[in-house]
N, CA, C and O atoms as CSV, one atom per row, in Angstrom:
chain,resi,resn,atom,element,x,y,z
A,1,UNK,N,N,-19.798,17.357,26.298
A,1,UNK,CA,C,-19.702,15.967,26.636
A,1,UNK,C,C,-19.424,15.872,28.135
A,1,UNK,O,O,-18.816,16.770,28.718
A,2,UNK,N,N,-19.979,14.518,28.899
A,2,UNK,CA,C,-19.839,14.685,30.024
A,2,UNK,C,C,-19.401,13.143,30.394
A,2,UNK,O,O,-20.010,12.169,29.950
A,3,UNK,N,N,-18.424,13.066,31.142
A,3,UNK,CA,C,-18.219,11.607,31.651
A,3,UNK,C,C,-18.063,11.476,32.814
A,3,UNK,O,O,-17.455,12.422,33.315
A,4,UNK,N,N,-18.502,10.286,33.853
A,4,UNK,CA,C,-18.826,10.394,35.370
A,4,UNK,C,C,-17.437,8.959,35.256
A,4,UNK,O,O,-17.141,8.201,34.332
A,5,UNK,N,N,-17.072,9.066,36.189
A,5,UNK,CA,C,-15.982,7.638,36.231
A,5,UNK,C,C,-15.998,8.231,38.445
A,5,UNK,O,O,-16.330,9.204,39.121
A,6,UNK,N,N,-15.297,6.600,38.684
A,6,UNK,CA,C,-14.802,6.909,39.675
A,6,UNK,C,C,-13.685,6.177,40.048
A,6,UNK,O,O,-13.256,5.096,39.646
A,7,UNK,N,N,-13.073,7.385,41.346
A,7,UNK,CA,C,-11.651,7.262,41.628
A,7,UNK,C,C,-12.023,7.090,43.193
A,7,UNK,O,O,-12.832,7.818,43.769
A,8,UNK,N,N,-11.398,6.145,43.733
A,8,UNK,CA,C,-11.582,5.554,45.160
A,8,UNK,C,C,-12.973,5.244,45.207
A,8,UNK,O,O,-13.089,4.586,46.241
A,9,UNK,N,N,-13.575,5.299,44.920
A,9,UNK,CA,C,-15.273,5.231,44.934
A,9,UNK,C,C,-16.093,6.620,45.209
A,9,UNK,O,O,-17.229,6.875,45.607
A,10,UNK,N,N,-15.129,7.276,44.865
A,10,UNK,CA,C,-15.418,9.160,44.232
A,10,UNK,C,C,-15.628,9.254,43.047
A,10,UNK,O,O,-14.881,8.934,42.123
A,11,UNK,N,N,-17.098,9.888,42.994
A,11,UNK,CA,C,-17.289,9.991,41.405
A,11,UNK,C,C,-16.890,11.165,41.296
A,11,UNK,O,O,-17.034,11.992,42.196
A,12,UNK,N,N,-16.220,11.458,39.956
A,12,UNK,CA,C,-15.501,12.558,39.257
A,12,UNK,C,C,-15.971,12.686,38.260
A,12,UNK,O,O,-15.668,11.851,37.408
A,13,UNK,N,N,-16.928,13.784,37.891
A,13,UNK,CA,C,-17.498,14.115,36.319
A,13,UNK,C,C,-16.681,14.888,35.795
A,13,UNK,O,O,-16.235,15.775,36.522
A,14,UNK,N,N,-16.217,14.817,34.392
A,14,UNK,CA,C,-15.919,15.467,33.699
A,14,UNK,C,C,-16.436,16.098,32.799
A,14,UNK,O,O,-16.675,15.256,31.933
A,15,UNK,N,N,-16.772,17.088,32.443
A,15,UNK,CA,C,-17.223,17.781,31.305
A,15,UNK,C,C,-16.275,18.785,30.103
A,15,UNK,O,O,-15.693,19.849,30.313
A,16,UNK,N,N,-16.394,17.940,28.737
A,16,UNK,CA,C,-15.511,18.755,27.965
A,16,UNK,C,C,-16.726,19.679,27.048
A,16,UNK,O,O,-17.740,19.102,26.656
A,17,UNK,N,N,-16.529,20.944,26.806
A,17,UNK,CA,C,-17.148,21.658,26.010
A,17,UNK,C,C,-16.668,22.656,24.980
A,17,UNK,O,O,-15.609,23.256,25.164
A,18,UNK,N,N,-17.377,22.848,23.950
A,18,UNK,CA,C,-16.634,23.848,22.791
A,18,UNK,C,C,-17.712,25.348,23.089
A,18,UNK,O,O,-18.902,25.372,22.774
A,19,UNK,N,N,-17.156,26.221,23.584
A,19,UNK,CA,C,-18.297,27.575,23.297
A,19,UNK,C,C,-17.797,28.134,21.766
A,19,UNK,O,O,-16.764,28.000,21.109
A,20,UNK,N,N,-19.613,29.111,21.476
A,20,UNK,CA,C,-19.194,29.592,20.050
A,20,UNK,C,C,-18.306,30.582,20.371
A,20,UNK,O,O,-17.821,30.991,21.426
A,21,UNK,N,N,-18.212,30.852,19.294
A,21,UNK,CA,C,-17.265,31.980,19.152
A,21,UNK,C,C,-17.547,33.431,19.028
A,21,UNK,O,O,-18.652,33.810,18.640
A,22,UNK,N,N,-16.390,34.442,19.409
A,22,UNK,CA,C,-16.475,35.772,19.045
A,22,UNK,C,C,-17.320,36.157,17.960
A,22,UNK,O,O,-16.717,35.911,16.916
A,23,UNK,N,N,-18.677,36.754,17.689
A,23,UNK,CA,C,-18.999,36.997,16.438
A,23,UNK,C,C,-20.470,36.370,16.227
A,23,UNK,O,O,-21.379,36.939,15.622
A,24,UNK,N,N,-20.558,34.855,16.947
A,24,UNK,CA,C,-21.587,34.016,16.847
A,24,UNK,C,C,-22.927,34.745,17.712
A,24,UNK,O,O,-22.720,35.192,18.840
A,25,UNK,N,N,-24.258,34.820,17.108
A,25,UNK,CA,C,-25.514,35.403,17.619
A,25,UNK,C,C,-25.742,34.848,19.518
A,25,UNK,O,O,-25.572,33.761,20.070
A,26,UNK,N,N,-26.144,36.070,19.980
A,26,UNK,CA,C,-26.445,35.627,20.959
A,26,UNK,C,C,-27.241,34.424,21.351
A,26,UNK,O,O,-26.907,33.506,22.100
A,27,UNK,N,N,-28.213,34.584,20.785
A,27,UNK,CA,C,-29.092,32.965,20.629
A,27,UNK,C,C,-28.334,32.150,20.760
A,27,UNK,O,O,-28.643,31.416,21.697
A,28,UNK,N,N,-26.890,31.710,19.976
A,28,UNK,CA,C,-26.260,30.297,20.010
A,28,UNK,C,C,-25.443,30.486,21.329
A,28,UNK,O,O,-25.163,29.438,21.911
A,29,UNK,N,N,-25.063,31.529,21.831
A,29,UNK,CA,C,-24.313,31.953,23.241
A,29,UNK,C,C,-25.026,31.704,24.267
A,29,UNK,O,O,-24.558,31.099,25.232
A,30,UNK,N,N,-26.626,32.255,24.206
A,30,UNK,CA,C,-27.208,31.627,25.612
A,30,UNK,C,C,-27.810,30.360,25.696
A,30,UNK,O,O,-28.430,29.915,26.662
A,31,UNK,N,N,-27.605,29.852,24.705
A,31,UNK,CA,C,-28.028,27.944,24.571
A,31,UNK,C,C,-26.889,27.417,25.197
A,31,UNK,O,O,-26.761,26.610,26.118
A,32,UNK,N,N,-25.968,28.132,24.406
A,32,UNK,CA,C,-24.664,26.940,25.029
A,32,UNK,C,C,-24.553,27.476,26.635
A,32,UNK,O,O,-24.293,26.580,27.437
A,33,UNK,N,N,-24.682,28.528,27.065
A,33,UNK,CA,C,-24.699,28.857,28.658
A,33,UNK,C,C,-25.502,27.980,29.566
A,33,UNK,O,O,-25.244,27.503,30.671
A,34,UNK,N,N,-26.840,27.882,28.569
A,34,UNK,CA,C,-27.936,27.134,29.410
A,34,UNK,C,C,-27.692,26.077,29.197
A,34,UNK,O,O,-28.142,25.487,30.178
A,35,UNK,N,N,-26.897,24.763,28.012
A,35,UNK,CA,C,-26.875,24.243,28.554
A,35,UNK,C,C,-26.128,23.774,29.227
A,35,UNK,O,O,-26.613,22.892,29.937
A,36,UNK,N,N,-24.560,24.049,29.422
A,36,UNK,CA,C,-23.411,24.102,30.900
A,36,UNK,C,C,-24.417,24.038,32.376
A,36,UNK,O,O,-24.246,23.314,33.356
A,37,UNK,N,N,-25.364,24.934,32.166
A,37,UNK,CA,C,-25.563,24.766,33.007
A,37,UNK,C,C,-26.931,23.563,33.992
A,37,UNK,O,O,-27.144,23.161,35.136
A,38,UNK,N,N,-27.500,23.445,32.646
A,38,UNK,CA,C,-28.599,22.051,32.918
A,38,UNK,C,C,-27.504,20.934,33.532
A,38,UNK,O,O,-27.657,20.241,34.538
A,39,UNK,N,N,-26.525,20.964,32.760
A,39,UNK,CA,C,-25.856,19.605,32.794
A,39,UNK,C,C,-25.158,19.227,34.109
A,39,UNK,O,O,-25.077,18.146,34.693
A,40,UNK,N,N,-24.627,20.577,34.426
A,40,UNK,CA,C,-23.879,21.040,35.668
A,40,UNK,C,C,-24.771,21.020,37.058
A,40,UNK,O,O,-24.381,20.620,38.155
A,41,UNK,N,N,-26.049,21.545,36.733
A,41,UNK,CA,C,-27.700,21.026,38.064
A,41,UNK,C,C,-27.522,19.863,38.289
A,41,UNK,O,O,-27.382,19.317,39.383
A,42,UNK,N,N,-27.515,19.315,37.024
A,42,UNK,CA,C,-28.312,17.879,37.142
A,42,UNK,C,C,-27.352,16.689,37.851
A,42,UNK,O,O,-27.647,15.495,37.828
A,43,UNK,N,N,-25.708,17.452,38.718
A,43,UNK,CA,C,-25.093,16.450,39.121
A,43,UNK,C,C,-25.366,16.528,40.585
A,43,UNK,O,O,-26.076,17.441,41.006
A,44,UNK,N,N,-24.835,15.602,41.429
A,44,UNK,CA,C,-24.677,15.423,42.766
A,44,UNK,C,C,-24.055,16.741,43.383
A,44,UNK,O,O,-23.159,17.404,42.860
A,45,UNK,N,N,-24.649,16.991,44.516
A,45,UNK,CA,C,-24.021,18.334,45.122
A,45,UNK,C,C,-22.511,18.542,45.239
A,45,UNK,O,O,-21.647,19.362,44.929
A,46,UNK,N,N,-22.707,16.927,46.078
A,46,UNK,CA,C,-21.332,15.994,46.806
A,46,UNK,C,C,-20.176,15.977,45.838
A,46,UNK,O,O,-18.982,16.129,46.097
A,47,UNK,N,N,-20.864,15.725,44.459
A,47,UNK,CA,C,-19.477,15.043,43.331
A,47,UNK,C,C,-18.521,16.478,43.252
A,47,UNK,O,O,-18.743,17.664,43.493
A,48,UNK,N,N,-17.591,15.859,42.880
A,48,UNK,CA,C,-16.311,16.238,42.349
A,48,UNK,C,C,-16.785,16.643,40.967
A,48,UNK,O,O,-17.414,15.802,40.324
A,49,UNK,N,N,-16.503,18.105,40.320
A,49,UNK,CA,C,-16.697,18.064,38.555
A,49,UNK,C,C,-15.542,19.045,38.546
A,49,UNK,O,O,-15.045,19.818,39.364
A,50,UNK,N,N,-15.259,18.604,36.945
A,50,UNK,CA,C,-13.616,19.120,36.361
A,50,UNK,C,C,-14.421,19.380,35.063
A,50,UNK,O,O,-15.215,18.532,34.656
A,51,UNK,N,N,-14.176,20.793,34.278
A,51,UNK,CA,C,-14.539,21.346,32.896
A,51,UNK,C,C,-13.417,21.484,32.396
A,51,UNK,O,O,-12.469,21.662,33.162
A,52,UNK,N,N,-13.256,21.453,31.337
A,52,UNK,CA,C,-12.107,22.073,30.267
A,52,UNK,C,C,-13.094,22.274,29.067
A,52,UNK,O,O,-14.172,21.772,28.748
A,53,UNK,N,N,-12.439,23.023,28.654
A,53,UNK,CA,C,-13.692,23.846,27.716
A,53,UNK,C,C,-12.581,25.019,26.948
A,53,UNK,O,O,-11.567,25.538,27.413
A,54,UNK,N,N,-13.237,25.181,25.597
A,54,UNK,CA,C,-12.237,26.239,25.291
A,54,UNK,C,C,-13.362,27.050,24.819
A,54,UNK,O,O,-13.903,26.836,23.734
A,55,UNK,N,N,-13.811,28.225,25.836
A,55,UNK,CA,C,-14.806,28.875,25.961
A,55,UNK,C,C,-15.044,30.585,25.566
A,55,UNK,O,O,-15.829,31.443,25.968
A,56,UNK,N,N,-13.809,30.559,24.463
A,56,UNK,CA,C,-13.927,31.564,23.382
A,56,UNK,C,C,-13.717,33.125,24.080
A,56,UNK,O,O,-13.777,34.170,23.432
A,57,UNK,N,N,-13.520,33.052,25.197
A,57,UNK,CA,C,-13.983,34.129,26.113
A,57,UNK,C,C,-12.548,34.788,26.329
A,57,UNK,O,O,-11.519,34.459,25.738
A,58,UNK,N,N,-12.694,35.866,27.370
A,58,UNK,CA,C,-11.098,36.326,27.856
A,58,UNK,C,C,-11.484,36.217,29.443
A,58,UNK,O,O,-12.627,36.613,29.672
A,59,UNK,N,N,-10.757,35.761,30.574
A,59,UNK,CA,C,-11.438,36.323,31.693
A,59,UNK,C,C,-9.990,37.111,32.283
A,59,UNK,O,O,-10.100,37.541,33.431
A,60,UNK,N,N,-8.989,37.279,31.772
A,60,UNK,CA,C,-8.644,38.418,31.625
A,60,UNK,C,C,-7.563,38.129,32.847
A,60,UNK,O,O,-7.547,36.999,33.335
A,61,UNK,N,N,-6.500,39.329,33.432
A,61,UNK,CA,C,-5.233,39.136,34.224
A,61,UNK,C,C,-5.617,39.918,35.425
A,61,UNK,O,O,-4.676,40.182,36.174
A,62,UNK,N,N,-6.713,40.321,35.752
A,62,UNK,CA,C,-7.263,40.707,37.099
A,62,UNK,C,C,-8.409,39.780,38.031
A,62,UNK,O,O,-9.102,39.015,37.360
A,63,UNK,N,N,-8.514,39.788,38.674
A,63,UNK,CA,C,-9.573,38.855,39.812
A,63,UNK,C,C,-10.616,39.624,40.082
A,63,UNK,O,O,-11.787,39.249,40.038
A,64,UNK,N,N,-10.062,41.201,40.494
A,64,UNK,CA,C,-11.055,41.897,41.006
A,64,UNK,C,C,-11.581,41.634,42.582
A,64,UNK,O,O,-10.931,41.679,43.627
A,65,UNK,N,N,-12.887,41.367,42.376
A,65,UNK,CA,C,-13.885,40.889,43.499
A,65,UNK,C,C,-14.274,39.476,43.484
A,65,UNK,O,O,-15.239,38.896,43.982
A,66,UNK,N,N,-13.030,38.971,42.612
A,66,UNK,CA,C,-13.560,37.112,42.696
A,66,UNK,C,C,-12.366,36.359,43.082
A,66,UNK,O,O,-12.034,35.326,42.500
A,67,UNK,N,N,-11.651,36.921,44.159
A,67,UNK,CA,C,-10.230,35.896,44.508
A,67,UNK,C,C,-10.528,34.496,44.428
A,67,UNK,O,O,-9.601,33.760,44.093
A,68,UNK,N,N,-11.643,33.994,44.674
A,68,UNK,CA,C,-11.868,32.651,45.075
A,68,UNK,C,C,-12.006,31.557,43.890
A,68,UNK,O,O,-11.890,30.333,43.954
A,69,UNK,N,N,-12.314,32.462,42.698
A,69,UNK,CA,C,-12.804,31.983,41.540
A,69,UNK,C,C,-11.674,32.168,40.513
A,69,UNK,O,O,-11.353,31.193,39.833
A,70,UNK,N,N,-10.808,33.790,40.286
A,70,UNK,CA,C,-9.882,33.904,39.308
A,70,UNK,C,C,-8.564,34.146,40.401
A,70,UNK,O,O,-8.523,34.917,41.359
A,71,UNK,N,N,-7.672,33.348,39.975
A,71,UNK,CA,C,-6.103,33.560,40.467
A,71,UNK,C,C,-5.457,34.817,40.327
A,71,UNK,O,O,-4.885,35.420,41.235
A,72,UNK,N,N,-5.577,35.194,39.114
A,72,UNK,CA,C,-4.900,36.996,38.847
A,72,UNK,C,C,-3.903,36.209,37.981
A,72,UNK,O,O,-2.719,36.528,38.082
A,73,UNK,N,N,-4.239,35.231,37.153
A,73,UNK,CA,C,-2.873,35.037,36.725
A,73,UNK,C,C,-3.475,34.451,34.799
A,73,UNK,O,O,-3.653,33.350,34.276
A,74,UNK,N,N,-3.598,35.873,34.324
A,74,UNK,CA,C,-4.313,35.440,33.372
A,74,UNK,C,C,-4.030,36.565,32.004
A,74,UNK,O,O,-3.470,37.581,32.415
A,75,UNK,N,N,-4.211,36.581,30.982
A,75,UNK,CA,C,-3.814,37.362,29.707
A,75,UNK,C,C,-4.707,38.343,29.208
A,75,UNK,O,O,-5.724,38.141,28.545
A,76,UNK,N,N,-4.206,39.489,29.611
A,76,UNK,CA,C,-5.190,40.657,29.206
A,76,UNK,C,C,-6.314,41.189,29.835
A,76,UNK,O,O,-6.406,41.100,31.060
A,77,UNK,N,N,-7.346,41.830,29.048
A,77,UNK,CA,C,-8.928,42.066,29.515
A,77,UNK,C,C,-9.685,41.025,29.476
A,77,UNK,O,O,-9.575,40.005,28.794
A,78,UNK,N,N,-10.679,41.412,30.454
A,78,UNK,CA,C,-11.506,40.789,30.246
A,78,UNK,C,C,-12.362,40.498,29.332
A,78,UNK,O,O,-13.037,41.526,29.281
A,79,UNK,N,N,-12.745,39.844,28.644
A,79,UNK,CA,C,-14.210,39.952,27.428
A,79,UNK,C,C,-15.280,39.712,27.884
A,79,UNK,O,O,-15.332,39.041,28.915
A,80,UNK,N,N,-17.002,40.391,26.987
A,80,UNK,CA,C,-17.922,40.032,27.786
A,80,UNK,C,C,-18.402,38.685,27.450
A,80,UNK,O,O,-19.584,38.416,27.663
A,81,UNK,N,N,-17.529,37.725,26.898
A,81,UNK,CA,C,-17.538,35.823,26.950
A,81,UNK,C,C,-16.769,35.583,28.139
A,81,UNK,O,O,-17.471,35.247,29.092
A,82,UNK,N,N,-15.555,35.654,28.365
A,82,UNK,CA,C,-15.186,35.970,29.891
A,82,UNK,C,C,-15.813,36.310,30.469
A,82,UNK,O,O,-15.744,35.559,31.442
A,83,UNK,N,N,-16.721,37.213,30.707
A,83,UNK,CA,C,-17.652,37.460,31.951
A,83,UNK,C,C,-18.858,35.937,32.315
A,83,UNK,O,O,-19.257,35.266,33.266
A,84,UNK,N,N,-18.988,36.031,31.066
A,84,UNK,CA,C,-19.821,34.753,31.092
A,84,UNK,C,C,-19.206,33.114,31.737
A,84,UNK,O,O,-19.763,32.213,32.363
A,85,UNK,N,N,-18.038,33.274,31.303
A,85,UNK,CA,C,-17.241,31.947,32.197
A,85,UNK,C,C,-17.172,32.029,33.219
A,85,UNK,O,O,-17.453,31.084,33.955
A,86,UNK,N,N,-16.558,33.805,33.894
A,86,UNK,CA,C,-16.703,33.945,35.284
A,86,UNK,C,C,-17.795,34.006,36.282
A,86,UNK,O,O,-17.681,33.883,37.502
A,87,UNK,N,N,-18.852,34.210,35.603
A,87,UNK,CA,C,-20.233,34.009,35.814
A,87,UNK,C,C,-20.654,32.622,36.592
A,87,UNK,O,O,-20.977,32.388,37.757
A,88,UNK,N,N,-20.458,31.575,35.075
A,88,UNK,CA,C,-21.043,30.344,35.375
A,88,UNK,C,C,-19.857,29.731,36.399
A,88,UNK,O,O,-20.365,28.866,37.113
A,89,UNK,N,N,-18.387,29.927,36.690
A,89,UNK,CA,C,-17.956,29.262,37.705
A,89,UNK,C,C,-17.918,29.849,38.875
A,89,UNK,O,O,-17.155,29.410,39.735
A,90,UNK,N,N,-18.877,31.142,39.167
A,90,UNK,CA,C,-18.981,31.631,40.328
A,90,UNK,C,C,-20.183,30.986,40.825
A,90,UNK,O,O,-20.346,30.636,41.993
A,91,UNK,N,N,-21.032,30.844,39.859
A,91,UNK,CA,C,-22.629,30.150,39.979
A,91,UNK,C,C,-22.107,28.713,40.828
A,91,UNK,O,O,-22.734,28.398,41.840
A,92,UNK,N,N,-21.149,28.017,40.454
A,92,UNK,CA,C,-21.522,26.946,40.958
A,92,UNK,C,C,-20.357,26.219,41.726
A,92,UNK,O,O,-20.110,25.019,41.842
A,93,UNK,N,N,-19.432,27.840,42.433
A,93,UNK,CA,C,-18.626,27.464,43.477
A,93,UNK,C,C,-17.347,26.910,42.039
A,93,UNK,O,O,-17.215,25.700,41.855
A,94,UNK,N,N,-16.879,27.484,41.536
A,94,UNK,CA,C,-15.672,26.594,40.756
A,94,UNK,C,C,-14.400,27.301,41.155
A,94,UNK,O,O,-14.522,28.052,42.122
A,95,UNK,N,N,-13.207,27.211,40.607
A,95,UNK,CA,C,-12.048,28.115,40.170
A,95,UNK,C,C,-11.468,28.128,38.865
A,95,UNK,O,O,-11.751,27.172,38.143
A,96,UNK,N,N,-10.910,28.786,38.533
A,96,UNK,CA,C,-10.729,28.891,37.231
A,96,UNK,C,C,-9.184,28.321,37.363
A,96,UNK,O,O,-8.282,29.156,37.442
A,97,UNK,N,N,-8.905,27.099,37.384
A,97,UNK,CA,C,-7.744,26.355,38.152
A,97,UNK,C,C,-6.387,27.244,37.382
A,97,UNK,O,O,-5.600,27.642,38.241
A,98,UNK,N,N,-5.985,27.614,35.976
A,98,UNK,CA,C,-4.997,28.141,35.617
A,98,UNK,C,C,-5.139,29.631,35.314
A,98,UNK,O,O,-4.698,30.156,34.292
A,99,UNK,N,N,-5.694,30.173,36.145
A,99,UNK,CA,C,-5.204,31.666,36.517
A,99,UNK,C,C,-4.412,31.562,37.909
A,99,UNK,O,O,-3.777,32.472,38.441
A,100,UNK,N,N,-4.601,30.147,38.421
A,100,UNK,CA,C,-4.088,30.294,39.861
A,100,UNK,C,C,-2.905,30.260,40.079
A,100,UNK,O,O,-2.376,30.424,41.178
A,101,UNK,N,N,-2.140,29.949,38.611
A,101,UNK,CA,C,-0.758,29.284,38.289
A,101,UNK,C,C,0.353,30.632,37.852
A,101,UNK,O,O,-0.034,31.301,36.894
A,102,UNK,N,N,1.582,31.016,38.447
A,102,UNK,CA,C,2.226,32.298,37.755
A,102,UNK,C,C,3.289,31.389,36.993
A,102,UNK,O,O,4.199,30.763,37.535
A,103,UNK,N,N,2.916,31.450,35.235
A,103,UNK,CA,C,3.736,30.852,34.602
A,103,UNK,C,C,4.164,31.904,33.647
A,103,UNK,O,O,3.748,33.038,33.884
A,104,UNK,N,N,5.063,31.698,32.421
A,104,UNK,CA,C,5.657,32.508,31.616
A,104,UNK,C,C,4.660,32.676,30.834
A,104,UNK,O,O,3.975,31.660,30.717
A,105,UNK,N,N,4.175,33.917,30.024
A,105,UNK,CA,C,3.376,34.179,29.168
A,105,UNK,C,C,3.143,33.201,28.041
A,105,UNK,O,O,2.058,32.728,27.704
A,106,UNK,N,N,4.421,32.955,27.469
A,106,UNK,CA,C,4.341,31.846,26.334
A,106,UNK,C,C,3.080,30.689,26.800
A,106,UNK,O,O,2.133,30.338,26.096
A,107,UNK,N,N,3.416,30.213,28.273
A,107,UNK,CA,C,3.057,29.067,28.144
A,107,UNK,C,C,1.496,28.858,28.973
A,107,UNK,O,O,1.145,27.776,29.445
A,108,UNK,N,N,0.394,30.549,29.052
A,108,UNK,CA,C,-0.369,30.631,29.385
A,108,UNK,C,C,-1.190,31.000,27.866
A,108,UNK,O,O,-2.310,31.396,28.188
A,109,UNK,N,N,-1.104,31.009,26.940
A,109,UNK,CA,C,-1.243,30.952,25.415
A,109,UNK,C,C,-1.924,29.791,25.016
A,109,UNK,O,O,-1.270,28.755,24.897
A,110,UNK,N,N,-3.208,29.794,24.774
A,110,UNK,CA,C,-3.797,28.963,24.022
A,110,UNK,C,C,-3.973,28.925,22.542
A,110,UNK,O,O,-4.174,27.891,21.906
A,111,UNK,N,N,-3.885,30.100,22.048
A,111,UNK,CA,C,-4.260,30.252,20.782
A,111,UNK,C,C,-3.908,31.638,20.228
A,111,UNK,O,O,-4.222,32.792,20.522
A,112,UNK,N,N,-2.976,30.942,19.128
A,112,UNK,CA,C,-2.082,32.035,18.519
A,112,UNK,C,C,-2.543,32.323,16.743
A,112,UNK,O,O,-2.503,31.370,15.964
A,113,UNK,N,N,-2.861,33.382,16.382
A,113,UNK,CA,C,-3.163,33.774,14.748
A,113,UNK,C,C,-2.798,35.272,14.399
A,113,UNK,O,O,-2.941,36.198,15.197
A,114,UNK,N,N,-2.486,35.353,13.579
A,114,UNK,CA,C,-2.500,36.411,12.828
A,114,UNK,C,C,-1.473,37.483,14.104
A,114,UNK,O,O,-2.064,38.512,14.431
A,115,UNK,N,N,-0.231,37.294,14.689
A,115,UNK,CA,C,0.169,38.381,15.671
A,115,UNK,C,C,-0.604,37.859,17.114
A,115,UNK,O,O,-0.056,37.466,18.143
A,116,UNK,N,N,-1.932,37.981,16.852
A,116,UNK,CA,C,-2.454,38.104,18.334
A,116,UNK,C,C,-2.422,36.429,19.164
A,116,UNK,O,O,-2.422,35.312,18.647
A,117,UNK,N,N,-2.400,36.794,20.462
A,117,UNK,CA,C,-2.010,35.567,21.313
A,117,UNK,C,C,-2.799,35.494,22.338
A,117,UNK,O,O,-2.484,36.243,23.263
A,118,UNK,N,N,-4.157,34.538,22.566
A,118,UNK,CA,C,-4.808,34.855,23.757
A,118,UNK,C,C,-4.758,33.532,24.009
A,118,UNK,O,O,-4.208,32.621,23.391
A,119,UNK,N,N,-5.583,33.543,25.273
A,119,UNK,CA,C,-6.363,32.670,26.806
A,119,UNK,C,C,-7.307,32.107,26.346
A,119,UNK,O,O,-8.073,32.902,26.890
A,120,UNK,N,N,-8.087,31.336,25.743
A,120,UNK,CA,C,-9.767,31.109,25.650
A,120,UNK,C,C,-9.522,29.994,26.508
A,120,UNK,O,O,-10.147,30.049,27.567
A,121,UNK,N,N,-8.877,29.119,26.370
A,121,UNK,CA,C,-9.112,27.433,26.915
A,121,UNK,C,C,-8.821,27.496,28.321
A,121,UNK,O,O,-7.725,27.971,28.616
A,122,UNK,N,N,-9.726,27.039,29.435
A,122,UNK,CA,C,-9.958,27.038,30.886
A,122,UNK,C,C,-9.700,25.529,31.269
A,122,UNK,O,O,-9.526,24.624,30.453
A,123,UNK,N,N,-9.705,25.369,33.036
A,123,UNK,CA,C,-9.672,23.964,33.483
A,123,UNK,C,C,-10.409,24.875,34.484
A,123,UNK,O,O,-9.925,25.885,34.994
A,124,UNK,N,N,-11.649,24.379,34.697
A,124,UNK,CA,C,-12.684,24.846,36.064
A,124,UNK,C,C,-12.895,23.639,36.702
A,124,UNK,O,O,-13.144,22.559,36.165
A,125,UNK,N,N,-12.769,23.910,37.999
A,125,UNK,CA,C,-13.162,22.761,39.370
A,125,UNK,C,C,-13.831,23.043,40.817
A,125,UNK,O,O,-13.432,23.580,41.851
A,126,UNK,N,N,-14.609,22.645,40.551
A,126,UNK,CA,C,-15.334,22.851,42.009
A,126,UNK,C,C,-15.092,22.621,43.213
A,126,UNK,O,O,-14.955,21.440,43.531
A,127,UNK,N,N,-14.978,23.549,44.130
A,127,UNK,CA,C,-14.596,23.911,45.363
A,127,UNK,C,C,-15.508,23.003,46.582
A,127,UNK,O,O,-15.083,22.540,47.640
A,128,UNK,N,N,-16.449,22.963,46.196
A,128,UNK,CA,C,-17.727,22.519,47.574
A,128,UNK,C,C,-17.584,21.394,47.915
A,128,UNK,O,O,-17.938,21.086,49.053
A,129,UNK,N,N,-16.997,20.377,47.008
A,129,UNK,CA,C,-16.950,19.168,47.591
A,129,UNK,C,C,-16.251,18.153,48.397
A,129,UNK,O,O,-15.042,18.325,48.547
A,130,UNK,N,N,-16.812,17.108,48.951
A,130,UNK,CA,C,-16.402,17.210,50.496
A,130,UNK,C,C,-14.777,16.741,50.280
A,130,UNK,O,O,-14.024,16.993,51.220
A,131,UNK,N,N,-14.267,16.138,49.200
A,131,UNK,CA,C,-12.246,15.757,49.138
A,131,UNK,C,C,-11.764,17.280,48.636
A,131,UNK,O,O,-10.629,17.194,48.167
A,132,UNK,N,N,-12.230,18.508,48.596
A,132,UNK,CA,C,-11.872,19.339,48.096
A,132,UNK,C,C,-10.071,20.027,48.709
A,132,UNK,O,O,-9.569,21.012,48.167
């Protein structure tokens, strides 16, 4: 889902999205990639866009070679659905806004079952634009 509103006479798109999940055929993984990313072309260079998305992925407690994109402040390994998030917000200038944050483990926890406790749910925002 995508909603454009504006603030001062700044448009701000938002986009909320569900990725499949661990397990789900690639086919339904590179649809939903492609379409993040049709949707994500098809805006103004200029605009402001904000994702939240709970994108099934890990992108994991290292940055690596992407300071600009992951904070280092994140739960575990990486997964190769995480790669794919880090992917599409390198594609289009984003950050992965809460890796940038050093908070208590508890409260970097999106989703808790069975013992295990991970990261899937992101807030990505784009860097390029001109109130950035």
């Amino acid at each position: 889902m995508r909603v454009k509103i504006c603030y001062e006479r700044e448009p701000i798109n938002i986009i909320n999205a569900y990725a499949p999940q661990v397990g789900r055929t690639e086919k339904e993984k590179s649809s939903f990639w492609n379409d993040m990313n049709e949707v994500t072309q098809e805006l103004e260079e200029q605009e402001r866009i904000v994702v939240g998305a709970d994108f099934n992925g890990h992108v994991g407690n290292k940055n690596d070679i992407i300071e600009h994109v992951h904070g280092g402040q994140g739960i575990g390994e990486r997964s190769p659905e995480g790669g794919s998030t880090v992917d599409f917000t390198m594609s289009f200038d984003m950050a992965i806004v809460n890796t940038f944050f050093k908070k208590k483990r508890e409260h970097l926890i999106t989703y808790m079952s069975g013992g295990r406790c991970t990261q899937i749910d992101y807030l990505l925002y784009n860097r390029s634009t001109g109130g950035s």
